[in-house]
C-alpha atoms as one frame of an Amber mdcrd trajectory, in Angstrom:
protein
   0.000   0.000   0.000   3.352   2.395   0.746   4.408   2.349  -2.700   1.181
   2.761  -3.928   0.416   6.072  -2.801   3.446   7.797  -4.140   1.447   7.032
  -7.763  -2.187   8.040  -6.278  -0.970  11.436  -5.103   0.701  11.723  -8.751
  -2.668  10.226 -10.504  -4.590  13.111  -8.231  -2.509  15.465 -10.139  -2.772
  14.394 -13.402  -6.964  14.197 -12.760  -6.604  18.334 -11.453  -4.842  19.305
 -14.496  -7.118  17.444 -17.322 -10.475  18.787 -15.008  -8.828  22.180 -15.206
  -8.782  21.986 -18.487 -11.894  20.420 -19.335 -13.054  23.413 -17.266 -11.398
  25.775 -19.337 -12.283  24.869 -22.256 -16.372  25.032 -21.158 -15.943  28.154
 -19.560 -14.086  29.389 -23.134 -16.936  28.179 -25.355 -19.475  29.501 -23.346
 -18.387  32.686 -22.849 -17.466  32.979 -19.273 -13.791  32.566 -19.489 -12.808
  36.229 -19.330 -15.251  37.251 -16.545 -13.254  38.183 -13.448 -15.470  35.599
 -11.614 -14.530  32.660 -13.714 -11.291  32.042 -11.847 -13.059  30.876  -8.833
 -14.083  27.880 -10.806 -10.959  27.287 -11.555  -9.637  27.150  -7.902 -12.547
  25.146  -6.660 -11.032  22.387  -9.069  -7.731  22.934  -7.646  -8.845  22.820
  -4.135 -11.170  19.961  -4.773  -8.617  17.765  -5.539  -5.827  18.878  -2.967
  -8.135  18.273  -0.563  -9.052  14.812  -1.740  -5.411  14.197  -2.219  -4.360
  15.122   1.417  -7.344  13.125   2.446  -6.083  10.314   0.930  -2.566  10.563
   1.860  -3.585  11.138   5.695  -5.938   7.972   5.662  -4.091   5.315   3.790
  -0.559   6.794   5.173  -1.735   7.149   9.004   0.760  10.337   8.805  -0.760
  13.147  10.542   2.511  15.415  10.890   1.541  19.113   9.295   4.665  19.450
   6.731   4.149  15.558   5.685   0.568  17.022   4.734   1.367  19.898   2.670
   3.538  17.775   0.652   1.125  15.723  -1.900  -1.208  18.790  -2.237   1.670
  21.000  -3.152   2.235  18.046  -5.811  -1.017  18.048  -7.004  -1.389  21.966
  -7.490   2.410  21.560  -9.287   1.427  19.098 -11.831  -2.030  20.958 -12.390
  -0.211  23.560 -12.852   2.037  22.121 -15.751  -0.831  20.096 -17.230  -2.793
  23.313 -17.637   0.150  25.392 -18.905   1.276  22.596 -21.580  -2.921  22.925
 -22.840  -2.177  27.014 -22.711   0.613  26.238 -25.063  -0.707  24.013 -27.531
  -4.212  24.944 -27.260  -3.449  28.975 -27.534  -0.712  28.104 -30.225  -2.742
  25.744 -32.733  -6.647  25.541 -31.741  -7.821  28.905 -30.217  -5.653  31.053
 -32.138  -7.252  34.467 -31.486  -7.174  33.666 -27.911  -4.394  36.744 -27.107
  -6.480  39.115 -28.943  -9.530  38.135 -27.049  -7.556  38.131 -23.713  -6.102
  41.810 -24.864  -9.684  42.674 -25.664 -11.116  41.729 -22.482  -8.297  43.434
 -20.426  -8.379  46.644 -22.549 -12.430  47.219 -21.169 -11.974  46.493 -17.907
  -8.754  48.376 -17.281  -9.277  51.429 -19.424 -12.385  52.998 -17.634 -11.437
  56.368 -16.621  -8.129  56.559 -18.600  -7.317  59.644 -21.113  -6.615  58.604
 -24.918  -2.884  58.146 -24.415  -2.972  56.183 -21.387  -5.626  54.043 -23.111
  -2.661  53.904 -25.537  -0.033  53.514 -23.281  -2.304  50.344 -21.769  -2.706
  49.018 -25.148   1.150  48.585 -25.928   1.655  47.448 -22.880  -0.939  44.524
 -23.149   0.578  43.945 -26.746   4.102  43.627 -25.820   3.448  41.691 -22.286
   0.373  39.414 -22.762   1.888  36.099 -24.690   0.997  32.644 -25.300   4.137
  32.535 -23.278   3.361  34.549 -20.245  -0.211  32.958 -19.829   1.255  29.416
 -19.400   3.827  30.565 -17.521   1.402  32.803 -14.882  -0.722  30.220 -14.956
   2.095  27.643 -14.019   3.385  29.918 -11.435  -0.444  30.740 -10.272  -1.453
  26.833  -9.531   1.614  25.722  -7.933   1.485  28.816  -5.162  -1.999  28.747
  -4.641  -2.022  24.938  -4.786   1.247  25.578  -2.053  -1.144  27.920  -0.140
  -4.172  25.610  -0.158  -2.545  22.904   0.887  -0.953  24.803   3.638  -4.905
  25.361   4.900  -5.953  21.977   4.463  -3.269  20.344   5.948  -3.803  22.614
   9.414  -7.554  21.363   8.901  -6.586  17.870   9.311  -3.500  18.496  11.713
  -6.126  19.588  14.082  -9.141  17.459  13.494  -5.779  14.190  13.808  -5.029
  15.718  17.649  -8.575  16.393  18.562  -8.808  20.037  18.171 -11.421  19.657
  15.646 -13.863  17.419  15.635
């Protein structure tokens, strides 16, 4: 059962990253995906499966130490994270390929209320020399992992305590 988990906790990955995307891609084709709300979806996946992961981990492992915790969620928010930036890649690359423009777009509105004509320029240059197929996968890479790191810090503190008593 020891050397089984090791591959679970990595499976639980793999399973956040293709739901992310499978989430991505609905919330893309029906519209939603630049709404400033949409990235709560998003995290409920992540946290879904961290906490399922740690669940796991703490039950089959009997290890109830906090840091021991916080090790296969950070692992699952990592490999989300890459799964989901490898699909930003490929997907933004070949499939969706006016995706930058829409993202550009979408920015443009919401940050240019109240701005003059040049700094609506100014924003404008700025969103066409810094928003990349590159920088999306790589913000999103850098975006999972820390608040799968974060998450994972929360849960594992949940069932640190509720392990000792403190919560029943």
């Amino acid at each position: 059962m020891k050397h089984e988990l090791p591959r679970r906790i990595l499976a639980f990955g793999v399973y956040a990253g293709l739901i992310q995307v499978l989430s991505g891609i609905i919330m893309y084709y029906s519209g939603i995906y630049f709404e400033s709300w949409s990235i709560l979806i998003s995290l409920a996946v992540l946290i879904v499966f961290i906490y399922t992961a740690i669940n796991y981990y703490s039950s089959n492992s009997g290890v109830s130490r906090f840091w021991k915790l916080v090790l296969p969620g950070s692992i699952v928010g990592f490999l989300c994270g890459v799964i989901y930036s490898f699909y930003n890649l490929i997907s933004i690359t070949f499939i969706y390929t006016d995706f930058i423009e829409e993202a550009r777009t979408a920015l443009l509105l919401k940050r240019s209320v109240g701005l003059t004509g040049a700094e609506i320029e100014a924003l404008t240059n700025d969103l066409q020399s810094s928003l990349t197929t590159g920088s999306i996968a790589f913000s999103n890479l850098i975006l999972l992992t820390l608040i799968g790191f974060a998450s994972s810090l929360l849960i594992s503190i949940f069932f640190t305590r509720r392990r000792h008593g403190i919560i029943k």
